[in-house]
C-alpha positions in Angstrom: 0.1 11.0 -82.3 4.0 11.2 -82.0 5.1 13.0 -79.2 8.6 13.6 -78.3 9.8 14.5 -75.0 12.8 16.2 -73.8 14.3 17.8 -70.6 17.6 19.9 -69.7 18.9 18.3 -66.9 17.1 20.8 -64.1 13.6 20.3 -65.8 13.8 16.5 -65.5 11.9 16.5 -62.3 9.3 19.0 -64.0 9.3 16.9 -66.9 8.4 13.7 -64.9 5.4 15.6 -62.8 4.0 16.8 -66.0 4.4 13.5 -67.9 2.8 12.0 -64.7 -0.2 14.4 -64.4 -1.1 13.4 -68.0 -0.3 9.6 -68.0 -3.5 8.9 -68.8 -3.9 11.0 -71.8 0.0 9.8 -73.4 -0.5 6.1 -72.8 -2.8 6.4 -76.2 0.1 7.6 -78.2 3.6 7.0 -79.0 6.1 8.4 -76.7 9.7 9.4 -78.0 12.2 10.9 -75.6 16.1 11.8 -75.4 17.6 9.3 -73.3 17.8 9.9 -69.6 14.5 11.8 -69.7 13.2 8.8 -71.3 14.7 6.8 -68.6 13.4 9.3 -65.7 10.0 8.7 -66.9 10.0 5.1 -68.0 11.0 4.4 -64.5 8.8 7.1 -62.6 5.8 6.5 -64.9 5.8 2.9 -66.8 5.0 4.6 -70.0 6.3 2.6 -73.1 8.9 5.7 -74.5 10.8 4.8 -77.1 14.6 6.9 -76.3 17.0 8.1 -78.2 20.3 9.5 -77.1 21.1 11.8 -74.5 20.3 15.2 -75.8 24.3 16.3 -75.6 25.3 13.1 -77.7 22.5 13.5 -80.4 18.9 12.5 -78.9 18.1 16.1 -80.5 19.5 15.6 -83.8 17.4 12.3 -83.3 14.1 13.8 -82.7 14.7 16.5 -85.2 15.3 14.3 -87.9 12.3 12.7 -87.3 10.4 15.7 -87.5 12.1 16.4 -90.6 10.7 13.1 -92.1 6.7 14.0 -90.3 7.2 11.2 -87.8 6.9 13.6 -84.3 3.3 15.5 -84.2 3.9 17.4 -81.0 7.1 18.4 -79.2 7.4 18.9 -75.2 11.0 20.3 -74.5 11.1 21.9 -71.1 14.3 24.0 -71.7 16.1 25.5 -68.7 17.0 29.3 -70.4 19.4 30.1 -67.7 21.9 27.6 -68.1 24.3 27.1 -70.9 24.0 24.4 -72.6 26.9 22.5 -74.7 24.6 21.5 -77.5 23.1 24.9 -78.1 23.3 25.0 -81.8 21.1 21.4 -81.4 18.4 22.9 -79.6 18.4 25.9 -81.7 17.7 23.5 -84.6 15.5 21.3 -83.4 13.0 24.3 -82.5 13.5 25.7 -86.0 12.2 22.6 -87.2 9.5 22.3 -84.8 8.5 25.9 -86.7 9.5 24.9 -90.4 7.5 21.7 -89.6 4.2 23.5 -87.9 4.7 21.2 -85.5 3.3 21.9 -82.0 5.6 22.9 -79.2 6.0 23.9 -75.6 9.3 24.9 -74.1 8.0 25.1 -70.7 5.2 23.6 -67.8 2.6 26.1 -68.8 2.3 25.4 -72.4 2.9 22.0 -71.9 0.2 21.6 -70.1 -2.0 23.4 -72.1 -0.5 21.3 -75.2 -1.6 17.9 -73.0 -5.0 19.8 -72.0 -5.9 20.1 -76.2 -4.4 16.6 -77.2 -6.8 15.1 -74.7 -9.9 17.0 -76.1 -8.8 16.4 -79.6 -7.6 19.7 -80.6 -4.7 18.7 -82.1 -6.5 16.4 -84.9 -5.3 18.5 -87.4 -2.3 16.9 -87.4 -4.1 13.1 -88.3 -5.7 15.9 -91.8 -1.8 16.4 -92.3 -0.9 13.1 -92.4 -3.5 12.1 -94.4 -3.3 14.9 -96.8 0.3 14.6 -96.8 0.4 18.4 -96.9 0.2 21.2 -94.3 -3.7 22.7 -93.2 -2.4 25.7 -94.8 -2.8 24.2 -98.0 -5.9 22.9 -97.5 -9.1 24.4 -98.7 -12.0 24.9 -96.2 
């Protein structure tokens, strides 16, 4: 699976004890992040995370073109809603695509973890069906 990562700047720490807890689970999938998270957690957790740019200077336009193109299966963006943010309209977009793409997302420690919990027990296999289909489950017949 491809699993981006992102962090406002007062969830970084949050991000990195998350990321942590799970290390075990992530190191068997591909790891995108914006770029100082992705540094943060390189450094804090040796996890091989490829970055894009700093959210602010287009990591989210990054990460949200990918899922545009179905390169990101999951999304972990622990946003901090009570701070402003320059790049608003960005992170606006990038969950829209998150939703437009039926791509899995948490926006916060809970449902990240809970996210983690289920990509560890396999819940989120759908995703490999997706692929392979080249198609959304909802347009798959059971």
């Amino acid at each position: 699976m491809n699993i981006a990562l992102i962090a406002h700047d007062k969830k970084k720490d949050e991000m990195v004890k998350l990321i942590s807890s799970y290390q075990e689970i992530l190191k068997e999938h591909s790891l995108y992040a914006t770029g100082t998270t992705g540094k943060r957690l390189i450094d804090e957790t040796g996890l091989d995370i490829h970055r894009f740019k700093s959210g602010p200077l287009g990591g989210d336009q990054q990460i949200g073109a990918y899922i545009s193109e179905d390169k990101i299966d999951m999304v972990i963006f622990l946003r901090d809603p009570l701070t402003a943010q320059p790049h608003e309209p960005d992170v606006n977009a990038l969950l829209r695509l998150s939703d437009v793409y039926e791509i899995p997302l948490a926006t916060n420690m809970g449902t990240g973890e809970i996210l983690l919990r289920g990509l560890g027990e396999g819940l989120v296999d759908w995703r490999k069906i997706h692929h392979h289909a080249g198609r959304s489950l909802l347009n798959i017949e059971f």
